[in-house]
GUMIPA-350292 format. One record per residue: x, y, z of N, C-alpha, C, O, CB in turn. Coordinates in pm, whole numbers, plus 50000, padded with zeros to 5 digits. Glycine has a CB too. Layout:
XYZXYZXYZXYZXYZ ...
This chain:
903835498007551904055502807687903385516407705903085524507617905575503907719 903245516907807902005530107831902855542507840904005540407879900935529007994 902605552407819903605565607824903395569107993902315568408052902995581107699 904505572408044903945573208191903665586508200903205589508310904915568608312 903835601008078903705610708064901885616308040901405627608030904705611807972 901385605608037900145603707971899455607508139898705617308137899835585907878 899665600208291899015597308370899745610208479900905614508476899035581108393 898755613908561897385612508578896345618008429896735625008336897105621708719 895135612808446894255615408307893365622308374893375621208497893575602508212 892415630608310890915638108389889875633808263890135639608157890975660508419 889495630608261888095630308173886995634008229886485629008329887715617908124 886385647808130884895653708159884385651608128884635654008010884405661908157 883005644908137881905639908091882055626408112882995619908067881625643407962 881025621108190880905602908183879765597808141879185587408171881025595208320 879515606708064878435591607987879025582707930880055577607974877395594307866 878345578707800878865565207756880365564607719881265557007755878075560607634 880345577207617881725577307573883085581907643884215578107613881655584007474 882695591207746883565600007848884275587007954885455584107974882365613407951 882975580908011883585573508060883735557908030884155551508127883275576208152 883455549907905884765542807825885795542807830886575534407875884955543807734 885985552907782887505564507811888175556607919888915546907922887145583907884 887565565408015887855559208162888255546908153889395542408145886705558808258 887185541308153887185525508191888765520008096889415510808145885335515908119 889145525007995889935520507927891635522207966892535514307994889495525707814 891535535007954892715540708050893195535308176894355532308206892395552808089 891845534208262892285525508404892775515908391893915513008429891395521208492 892095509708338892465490208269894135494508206894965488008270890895482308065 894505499408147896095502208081897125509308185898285511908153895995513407937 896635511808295897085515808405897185526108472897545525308589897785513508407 896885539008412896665548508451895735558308531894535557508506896825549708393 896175568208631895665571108734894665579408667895235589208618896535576308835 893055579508640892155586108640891165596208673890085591608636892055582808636 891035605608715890105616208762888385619208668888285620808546891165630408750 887585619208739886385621708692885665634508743885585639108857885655610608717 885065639708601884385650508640883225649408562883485643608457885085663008628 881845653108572880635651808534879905665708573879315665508681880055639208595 879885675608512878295680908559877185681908622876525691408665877835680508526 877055670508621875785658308704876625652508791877365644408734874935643808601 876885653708942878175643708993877595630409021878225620909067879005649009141 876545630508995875985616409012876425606208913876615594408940874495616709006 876525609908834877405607808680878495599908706878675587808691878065621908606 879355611308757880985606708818880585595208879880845584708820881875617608939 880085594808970880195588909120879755570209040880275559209057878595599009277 878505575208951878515561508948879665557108848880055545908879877125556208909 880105560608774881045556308725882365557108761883255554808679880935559108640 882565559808863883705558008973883515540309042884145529709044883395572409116 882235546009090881725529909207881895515709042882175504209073878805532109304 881745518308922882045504708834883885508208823884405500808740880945504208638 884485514008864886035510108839886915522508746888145523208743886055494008742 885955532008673886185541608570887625549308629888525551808549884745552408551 887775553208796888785565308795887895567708965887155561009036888645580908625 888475580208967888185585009075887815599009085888255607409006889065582309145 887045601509178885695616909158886785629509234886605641609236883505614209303 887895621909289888845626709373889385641309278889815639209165890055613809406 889335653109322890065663509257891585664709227892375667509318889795673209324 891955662709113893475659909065894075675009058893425684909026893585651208898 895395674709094896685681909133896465688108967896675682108862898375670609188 895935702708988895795711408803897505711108761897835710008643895055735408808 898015711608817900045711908763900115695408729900835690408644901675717208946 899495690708787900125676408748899225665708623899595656008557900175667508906 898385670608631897325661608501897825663608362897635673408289895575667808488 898575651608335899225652308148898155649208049898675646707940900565639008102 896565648308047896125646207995894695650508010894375651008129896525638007987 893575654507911892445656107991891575657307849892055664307760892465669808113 890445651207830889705640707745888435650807756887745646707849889545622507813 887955660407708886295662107713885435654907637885645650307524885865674607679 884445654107704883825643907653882125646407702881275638707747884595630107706 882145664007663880965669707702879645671707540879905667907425881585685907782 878425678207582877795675907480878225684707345878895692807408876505677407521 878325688507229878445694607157878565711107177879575718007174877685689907098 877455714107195877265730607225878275735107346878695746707340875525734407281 878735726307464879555726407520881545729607521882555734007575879055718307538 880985723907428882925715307389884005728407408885015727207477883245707807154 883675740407342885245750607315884725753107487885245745407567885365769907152 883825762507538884195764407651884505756507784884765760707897883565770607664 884415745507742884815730907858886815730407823887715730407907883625708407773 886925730207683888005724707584888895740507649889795739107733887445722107365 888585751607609889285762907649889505762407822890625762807872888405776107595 888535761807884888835762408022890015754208075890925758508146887685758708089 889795736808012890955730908041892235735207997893015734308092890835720208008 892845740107883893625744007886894105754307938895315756207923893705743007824 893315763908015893755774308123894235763008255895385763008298892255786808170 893085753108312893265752108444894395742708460895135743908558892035748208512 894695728708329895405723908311897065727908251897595721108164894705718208270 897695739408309898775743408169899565730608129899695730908006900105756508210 900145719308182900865711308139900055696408111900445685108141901945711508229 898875700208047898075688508010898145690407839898355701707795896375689008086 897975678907743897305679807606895975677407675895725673207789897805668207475 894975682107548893795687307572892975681107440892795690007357893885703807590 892525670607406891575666207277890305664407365890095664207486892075650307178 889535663207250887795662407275887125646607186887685641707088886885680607180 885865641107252886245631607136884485632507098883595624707133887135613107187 884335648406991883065653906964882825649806783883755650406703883105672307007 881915647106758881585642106638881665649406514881555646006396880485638106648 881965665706601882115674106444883235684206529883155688306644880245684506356 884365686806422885575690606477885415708306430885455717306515887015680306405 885235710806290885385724306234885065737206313885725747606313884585724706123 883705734006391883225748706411883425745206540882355750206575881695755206360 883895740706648884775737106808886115743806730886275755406767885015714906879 886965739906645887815745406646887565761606568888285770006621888685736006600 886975765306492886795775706511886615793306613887015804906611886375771106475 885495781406711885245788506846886335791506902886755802506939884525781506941 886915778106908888235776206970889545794906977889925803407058888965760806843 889685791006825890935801906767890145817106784890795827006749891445798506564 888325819806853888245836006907888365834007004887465840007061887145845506895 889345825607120889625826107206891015827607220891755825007126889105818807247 891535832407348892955836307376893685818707450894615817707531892905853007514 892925807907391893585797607470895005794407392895275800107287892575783907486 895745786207445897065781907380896645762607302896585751007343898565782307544 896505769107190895805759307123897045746807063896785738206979894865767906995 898145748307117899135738407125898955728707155899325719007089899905739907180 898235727907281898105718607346896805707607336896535698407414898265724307450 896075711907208894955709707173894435699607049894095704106940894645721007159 894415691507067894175680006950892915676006950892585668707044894985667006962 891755680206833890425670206830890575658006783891355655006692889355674806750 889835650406842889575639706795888345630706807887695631206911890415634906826 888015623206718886575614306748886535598406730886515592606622885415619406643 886525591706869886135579406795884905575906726883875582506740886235570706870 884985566106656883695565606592883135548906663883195537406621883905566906394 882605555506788882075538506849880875547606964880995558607017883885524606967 880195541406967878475545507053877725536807063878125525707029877445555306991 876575538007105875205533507025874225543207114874525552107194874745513907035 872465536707057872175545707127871525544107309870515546707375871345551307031 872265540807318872415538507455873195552507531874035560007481873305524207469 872675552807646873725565207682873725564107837872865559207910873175582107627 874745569007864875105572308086876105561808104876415553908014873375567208244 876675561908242877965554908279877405541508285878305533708254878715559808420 876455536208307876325520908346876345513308189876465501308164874655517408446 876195524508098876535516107971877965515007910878245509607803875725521307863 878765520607988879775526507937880805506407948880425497608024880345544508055 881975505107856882625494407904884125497507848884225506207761881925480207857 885085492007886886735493307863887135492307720887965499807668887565481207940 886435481907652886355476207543885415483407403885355478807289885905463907590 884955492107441883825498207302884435504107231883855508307131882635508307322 886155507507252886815513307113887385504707060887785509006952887755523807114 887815489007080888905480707059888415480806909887205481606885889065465707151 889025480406844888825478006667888375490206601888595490806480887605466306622 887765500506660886885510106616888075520906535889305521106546885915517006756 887305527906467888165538106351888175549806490887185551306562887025544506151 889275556306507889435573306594890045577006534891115572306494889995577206734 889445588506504889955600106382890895607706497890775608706619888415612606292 891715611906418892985624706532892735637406431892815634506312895455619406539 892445650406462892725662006386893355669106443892875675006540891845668606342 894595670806407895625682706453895315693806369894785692406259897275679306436 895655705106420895155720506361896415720906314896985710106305894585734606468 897415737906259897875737206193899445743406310900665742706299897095742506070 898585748406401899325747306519899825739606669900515742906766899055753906536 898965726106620898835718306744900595711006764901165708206658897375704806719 901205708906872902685706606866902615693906861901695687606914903595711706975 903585688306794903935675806772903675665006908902965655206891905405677006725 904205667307023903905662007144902565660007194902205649807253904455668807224 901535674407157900165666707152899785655507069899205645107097899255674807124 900265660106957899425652106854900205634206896899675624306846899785659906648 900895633306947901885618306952900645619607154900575608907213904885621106946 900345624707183899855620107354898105615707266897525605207293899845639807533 897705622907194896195616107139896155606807051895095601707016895315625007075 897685602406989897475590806930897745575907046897235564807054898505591806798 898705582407113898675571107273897235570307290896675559407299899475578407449 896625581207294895025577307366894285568807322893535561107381894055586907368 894595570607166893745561207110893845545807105892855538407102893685564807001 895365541107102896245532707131895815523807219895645511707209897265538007168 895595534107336895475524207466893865522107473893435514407559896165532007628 893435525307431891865520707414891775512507309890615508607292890825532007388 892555508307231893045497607150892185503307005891935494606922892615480307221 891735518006973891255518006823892345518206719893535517406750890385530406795 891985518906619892585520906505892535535106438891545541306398892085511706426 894045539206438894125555606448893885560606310894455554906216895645561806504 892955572306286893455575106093893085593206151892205597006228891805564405893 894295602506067894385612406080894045619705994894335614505886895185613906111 893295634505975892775637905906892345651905930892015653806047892095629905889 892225665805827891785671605906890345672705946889445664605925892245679905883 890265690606039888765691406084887945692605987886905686706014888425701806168 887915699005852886795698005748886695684805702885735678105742886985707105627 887795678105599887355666605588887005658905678886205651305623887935661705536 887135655605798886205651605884884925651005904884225641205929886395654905950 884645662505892883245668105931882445665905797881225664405794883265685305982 883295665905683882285660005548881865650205535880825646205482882655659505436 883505640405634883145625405603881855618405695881025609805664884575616305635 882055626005821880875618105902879405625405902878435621505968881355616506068 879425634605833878055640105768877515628605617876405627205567878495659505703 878515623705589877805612105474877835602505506876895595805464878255609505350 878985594105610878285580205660877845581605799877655571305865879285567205655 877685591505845877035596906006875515600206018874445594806048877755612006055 876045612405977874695625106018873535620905911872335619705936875245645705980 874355618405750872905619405695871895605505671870755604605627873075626305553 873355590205747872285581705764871585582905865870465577705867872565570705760 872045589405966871255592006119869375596706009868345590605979872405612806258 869825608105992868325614205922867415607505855866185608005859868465623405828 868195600605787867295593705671866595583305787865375583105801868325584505515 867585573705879866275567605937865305574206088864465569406164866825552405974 865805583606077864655594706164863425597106090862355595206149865275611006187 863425600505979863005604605887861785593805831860615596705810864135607705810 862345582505816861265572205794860915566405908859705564705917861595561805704 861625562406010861265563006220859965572806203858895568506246862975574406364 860015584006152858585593606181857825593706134856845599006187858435604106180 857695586405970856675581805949855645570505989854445571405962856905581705876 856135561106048855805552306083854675554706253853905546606304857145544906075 854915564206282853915576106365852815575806319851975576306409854255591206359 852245574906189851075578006087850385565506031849235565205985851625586105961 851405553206043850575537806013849405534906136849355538206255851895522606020 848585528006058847815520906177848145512106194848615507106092846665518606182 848235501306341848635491306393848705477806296849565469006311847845490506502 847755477606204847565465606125848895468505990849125460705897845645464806064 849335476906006850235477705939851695477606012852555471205952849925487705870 851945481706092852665478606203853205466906166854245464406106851955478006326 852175458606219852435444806249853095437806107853225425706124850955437406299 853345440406030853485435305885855405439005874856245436605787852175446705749 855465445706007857175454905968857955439806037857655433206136857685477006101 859275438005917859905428105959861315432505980861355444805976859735417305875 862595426706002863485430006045864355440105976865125447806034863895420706071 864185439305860864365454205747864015464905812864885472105861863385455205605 862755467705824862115479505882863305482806057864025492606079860015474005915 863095471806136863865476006241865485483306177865755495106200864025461706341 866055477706128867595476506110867595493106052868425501406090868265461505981 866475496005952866555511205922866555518806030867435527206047865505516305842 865585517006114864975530106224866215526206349866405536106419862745527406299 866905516406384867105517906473867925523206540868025521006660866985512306489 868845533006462869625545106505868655556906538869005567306593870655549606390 867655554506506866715568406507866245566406698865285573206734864875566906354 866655560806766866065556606868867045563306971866905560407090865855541206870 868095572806929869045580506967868555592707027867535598106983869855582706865 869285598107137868625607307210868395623707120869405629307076869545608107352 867525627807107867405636707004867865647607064868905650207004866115638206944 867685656207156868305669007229870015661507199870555671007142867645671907440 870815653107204872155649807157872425649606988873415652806921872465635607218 871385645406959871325649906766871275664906719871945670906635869745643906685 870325668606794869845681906773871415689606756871835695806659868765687706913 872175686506903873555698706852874705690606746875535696906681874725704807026 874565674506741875785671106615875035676706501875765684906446876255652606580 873925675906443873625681706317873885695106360874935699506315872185679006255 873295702306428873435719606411874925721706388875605728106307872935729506563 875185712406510877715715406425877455715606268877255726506215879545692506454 877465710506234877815704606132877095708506019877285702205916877785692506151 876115720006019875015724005934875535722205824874905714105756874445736905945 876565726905769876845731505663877445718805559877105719305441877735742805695 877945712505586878255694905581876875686205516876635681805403878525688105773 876095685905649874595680805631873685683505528873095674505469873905684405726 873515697905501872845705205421873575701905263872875699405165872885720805479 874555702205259874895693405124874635681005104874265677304992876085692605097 874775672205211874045662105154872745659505125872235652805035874235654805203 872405664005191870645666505219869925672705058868905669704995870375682305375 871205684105035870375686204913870585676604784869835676004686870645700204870 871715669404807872055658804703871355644804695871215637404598873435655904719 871005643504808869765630204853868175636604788867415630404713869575628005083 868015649904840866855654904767866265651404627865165648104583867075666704762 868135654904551868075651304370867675636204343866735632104275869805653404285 868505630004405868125615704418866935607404432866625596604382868615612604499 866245616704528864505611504530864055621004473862915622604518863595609304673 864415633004350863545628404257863825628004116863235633804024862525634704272 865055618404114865205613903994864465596403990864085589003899866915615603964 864515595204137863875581404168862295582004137861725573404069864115577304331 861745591604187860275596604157860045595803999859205589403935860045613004211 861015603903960860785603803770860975589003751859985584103697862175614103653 861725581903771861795567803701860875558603772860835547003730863285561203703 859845563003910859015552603949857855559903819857315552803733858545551604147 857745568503825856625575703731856715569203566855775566403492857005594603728 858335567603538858475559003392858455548903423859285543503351859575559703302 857995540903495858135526203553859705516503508859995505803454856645517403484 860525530303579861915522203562862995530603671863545541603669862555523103373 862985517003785863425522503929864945514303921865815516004006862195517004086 865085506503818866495498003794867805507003827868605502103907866635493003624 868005516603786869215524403792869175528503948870275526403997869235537603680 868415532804026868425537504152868825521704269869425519704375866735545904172 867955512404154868565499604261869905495404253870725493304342867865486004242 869995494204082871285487304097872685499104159873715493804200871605480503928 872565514004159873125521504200873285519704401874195521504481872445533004128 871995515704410872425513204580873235499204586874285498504650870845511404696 872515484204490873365476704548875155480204520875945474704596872885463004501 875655488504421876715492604429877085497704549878165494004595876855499304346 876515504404600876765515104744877435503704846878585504104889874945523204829 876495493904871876795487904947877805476504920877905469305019875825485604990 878485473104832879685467704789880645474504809881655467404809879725464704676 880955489304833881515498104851881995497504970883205499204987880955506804823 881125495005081881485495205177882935485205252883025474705189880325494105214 883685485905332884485476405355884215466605380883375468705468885095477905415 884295453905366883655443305413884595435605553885485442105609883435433605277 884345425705583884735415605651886415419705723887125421505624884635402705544 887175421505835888415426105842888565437405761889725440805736889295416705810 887725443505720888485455205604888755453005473888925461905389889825459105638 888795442005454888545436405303887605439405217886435442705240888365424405298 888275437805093886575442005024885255428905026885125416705016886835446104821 884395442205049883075436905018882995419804954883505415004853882485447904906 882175413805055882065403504929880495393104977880035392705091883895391604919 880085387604888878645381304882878385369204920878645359604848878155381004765 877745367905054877315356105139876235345605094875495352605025876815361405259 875885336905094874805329105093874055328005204874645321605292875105318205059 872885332205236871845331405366871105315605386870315309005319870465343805338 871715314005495871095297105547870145305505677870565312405770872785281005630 868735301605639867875308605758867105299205844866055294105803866795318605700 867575296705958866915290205988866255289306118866865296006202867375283105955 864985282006175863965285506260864525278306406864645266306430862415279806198 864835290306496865105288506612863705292706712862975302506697866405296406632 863605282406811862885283106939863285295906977864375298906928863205271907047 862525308607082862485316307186862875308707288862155310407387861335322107206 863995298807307864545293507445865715294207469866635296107390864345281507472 865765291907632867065291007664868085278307623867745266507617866985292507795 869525284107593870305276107467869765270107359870185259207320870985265807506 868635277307293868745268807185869805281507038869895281206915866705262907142 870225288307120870925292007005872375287707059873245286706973870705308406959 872655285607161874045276607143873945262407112874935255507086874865276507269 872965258907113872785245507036872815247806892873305239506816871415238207070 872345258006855872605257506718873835262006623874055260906502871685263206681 874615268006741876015273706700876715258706716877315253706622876735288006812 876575251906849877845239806805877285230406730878105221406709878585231106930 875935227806665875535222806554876155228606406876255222506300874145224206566 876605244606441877425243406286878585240606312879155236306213877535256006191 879395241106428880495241806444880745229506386881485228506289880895244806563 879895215306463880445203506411880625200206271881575193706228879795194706455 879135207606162879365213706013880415216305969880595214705848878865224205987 881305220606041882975226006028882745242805887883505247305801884355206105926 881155247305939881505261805830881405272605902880525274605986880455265105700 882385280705872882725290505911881635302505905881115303505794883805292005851 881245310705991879965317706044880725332005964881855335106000879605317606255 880135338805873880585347805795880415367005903881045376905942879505344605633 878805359405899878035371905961876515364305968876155354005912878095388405848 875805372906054874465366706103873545379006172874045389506213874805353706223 871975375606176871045382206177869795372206226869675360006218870995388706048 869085380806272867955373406378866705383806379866585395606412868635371206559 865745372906321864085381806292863415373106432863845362906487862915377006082 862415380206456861355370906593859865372406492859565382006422861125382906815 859125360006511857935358606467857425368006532858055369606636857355346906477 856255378106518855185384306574854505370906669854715369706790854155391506447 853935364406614853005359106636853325341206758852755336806857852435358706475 854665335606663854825323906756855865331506856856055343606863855445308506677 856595319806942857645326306980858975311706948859305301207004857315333107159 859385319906818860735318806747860995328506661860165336106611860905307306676 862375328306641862995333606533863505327806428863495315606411863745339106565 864075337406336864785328406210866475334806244866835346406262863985333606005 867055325106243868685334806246868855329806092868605319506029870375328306388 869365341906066869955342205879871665340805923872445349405964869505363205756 871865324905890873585327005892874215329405754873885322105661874395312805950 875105339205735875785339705592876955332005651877495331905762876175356305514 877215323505502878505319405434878665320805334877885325905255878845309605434 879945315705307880955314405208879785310805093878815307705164882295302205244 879395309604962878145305304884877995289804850877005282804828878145313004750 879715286704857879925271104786879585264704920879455252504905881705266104712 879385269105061879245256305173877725264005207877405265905324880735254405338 877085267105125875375268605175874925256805161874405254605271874325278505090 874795248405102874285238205046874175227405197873225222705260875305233404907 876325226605217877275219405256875735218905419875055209005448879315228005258 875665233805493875195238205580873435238105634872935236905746875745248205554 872855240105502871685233605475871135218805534870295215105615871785233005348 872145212705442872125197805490872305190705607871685181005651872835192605437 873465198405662873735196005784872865200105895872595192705990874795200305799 872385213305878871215217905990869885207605972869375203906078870645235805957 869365203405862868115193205818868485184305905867785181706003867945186905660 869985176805872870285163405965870075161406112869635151006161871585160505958 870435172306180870805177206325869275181106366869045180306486872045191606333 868255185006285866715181106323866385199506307865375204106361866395171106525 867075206006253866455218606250865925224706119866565223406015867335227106303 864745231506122863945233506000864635250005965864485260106034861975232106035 865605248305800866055256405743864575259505610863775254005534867655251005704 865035271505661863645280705532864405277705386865565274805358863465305105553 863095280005298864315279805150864585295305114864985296604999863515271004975 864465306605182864335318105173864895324005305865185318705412863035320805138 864955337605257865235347405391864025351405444863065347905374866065361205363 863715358305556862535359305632862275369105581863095378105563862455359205768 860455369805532859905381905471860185396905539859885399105657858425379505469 860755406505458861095420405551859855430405546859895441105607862565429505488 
C-alpha cells in the first residue's frame, strides 16, 4: 500500500531517470510535480502522463527526488531542503561521497536527506525515453548518512518500492567503490577501445562482429554526463585504473613469454562471478545459433518453433550479416537439450550453424 505521506512528490530533472521516477510514482498513485531547467523537458514529460509542470504547495510536498546532472546535485539537493521544510529529500546520482560531502559545508538540515542510486539507464537520454517500468527488478542502492532520521530513510525505501526495485543499503564510500568497479571503470575500458577504433580503416571495420559491438556499446553514452560521474568519483576510479594498468602489463609480459593462459583463465573466472540467471549463480549455456531472415515475424516464427521444442530459452543474442540481410540469433540452453534443440530447429526447416557467429 502506498504511504499516503509520500504524496504530493516533486521530481527535478526529467530526463530519463528523473522522469521514470515520475512515470512510476504516478502509475502507484501519487500526485506528481515536475520541474526541469529546460521547461521543455517538464512539459514534455508531463504531455506522456509523468506528473504535472503545475507549481506544488512548498509546505505540502512529502517528497522530492533530484534527479539533476552531477556537478549540480548539493546545490539543487540543499535548496530543496530549504524550500521544501517538510519534504525527505534523496537524489538518485551515481556517486554519493563527495554530494554528501558538499552537502555537510552547508548549513542545510541534512535529516531530511537520503542518497540514493538506482542502478537502471542506458544510453539513451530525455523524457520521451523515459518509461514507469525501467526500475522494476533493478538493484537501488539507499545511503543514509550518519545523521539522516529514521523516517527519511523508511520514505526512500518506499521510493524505491514503488518503482518496484530491489532495495540494498549501503554506505556513501562503499558505494562509490562499488560502482567505480562494475560502473565507471567498465564505462572506460569500452570508451577506451570505442576510440580506438577512430584509427582503423574501413576494411577493417567491416571485419567487427557482435563482440566488438557488445564492448563499445556503453561508450555511446553522452560524454559531457560521463565527464562529471568520473570527476565525482576521481578518487574511486583512479584506483582502479591504476590496478587495470598492472594487469595490462603483466598481460604484456606473458604475451611477450608467449603465455596469456593465466590472464584468460583469470577473466573466464570473472565472469562466473558474476550473478547469473534470477540471481543465482553463474552457470554455463550451450549456444544453438541459428540463421534468421531480416523479416517481418520471422523471429516469432522462430520463437514458437522452440516453444513447440518444449526448451526453455535461457538467454539469447543476435549478430546481422554485413553483407546479406540476416542474422544469427545465438539461443543458450540448458547443455543436455542443445542437441534436443538443434534437431528440432533442422526439422522445422531452419539452418542451425555448428558454431557461434565469428566475433
Amino acid at each position: 500500500m502506498t504511504r499516503p505521506e509520500l504524496s504530493p512528490a516533486l521530481v527535478i530533472g526529467t530526463g530519463l531517470v528523473g522522469a521514470s521516477v515520475a512515470h512510476a510514482l504516478t502509475r502507484a498513485g501519487l500526485t506528481v510535480h515536475l520541474q526541469d531547467k529546460v521547461s521543455s523537458h517538464a512539459r514534455v514529460a508531463a504531455s506522456r502522463g509523468a506528473g504535472t509542470t503545475a507549481a506544488p504547495d512548498p509546505g505540502a510536498v512529502r517528497l522530492v527526488v533530484v534527479a539533476v546532472p552531477p556537478e549540480a546535485l548539493p546545490k539543487v539537493i540543499a535548496r530543496s531542503l530549504a524550500t521544501y521544510p517538510h519534504a525527505t529529500v534523496t537524489d538518485v546520482g551515481s556517486v554519493k561521497g563527495t554530494v554528501l560531502s558538499a552537502l555537510r559545508r552547508t548549513d542545510a538540515d541534512l535529516s531530511r536527506y537520503v542518497g540514493s542510486h538506482p542502478m537502471a539507464g542506458s544510453q539513451h537520454v530525455g523524457p520521451l525515453t523515459a518509461r514507469a517500468d525501467l526500475f522494476v527488478d533493478r538493484t537501488w542502492v539507499i545511503t543514509p548518512h550518519d545523521t539522516s532520521a529514521a523516517h527519511a530513510v523508511l520514505d526512500v525505501q518506499e521510493l524505491a518500492s514503488l518503482c518496484g526495485a530491489r532495495r540494498v543499503t549501503m554506505g556513501a564510500a562503499h558505494h562509490d567503490e562499488a560502482v567505480a568497479q562494475v560502473s565507471h571503470l567498465p564505462h572506460l575500458v569500452s570508451v577506451l577501445v570505442a576510440g580506438r577504433l577512430t584509427e582503423l580503416p574501413a576494411e577493417h571495420l567491416r571485419l567487427a562482429g557482435q563482440g566488438l559491438r557488445d564492448v563499445t556499446r556503453i561508450a555511446g553514452s553522452d560524454p559531457g554526463l560521463w565527464q562529471q560521474i568520473i570527476g565525482a568519483n576521481a578518487v574511486a576510479v583512479r584506483s582502479e585504473l591504476v590496478a587495470l594498468q598492472a594487469d595490462l602489463a603483466d598481460l604484456i609480459a606473458g604475451l611477450e613469454a608467449g603465455d596469456v593462459g593465466p590472464a584468460l583463465a583469470r577473466g573466464l573466472d570473472g565472469t562466473r562471478a558474476l550473478p547469473g540467471k534470477h540471481g543465482l549463480s553463474s552457470t554455463s549455456y550451450a549456444h544453438v545459433v541459428v540463421e534468421i531472415p531480416d523479416a517481418p515475424g520471422a523471429l516469432a516464427r522462430l520463437f514458437r518453433d522452440i516453444e513447440t521444442a518444449g526448451v526453455n530459452i535461457e538467454d539469447l543474442s543476435i549478430d546481422h550479416d554485413l553483407e546479406r540481410e540476416v542474422g544469427w540469433l545465438s539461443v543458450q540452453v540448458a547443455p543436455e537439450r542443445a542437441d534436443e534443440l538443434t534437431a528440432a530447429m533442422t526439422d522445422a526447416g531452419w539452418t542451425v550453424r555448428d558454431r557461434e557467429p565469428q566475433l
